[in-house]
N, C-alpha and C positions, 0 to 999 in steps of 0.2 A: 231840565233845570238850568237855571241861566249862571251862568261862569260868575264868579267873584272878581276883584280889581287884581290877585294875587294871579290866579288861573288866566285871565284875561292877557295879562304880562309873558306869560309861560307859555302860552298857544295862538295867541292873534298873529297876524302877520305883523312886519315892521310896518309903521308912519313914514320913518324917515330914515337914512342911514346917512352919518357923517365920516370923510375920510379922518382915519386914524393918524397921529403924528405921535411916533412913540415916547417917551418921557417918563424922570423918576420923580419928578415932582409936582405933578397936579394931575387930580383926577379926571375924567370928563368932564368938560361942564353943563353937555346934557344929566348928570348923573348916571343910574347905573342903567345900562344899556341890556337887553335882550337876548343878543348875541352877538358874534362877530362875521361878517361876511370876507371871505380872504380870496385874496385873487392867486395870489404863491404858495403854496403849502410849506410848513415847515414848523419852527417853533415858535414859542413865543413866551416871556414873563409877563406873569398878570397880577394884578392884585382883582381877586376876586369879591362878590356885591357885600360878602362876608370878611372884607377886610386884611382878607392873607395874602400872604406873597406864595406865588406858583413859578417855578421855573423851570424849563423845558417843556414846555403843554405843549404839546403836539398838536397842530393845526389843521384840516385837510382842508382843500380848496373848498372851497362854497361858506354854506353856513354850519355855523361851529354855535352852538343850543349851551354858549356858555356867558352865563349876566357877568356881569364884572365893569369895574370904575377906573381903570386903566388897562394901557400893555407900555410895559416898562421898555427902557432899550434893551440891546440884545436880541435873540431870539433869530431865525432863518425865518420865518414868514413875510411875505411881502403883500401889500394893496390892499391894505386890513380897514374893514371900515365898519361901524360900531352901528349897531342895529337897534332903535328906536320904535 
């Protein structure tokens, strides 16, 4: 059975992935991204694809299977790059 655009989003690889620059006031402007690829582990604020603020998410190095329209400042994660 062939995946939907929603499923498709949630299990294809990335396209692309852009470096992260953290901030409280603008979203991506890919919009909401896939997940986040993290070169540092540690934490991080998000505002997730569902519009809430998250803070202290816990990050491990590689890819982190979480959608979301930013990462705020703050947070110990580092080399965070947004998965398209």
């Amino acid at each position: 059975m062939p995946l939907n655009a929603n499923e498709l989003l949630r299990t294809a690889a990335a396209s692309d992935i852009v470096p992260v620059t953290k901030n409280d006031d603008q979203d991506f402007v890919g919009g909401i991204c896939r997940g986040l690829w993290v070169g540092t582990a540690g934490t991080a604020n998000i505002r997730t694809a569902a519009g809430v603020v998250r803070t202290g998410v816990p990050l491990i190095q590689g890819v982190n299977p979480i959608m979301c329209v930013r990462v705020l400042t703050g947070g110990t994660a580092t080399d965070i790059w947004a998965m398209y």
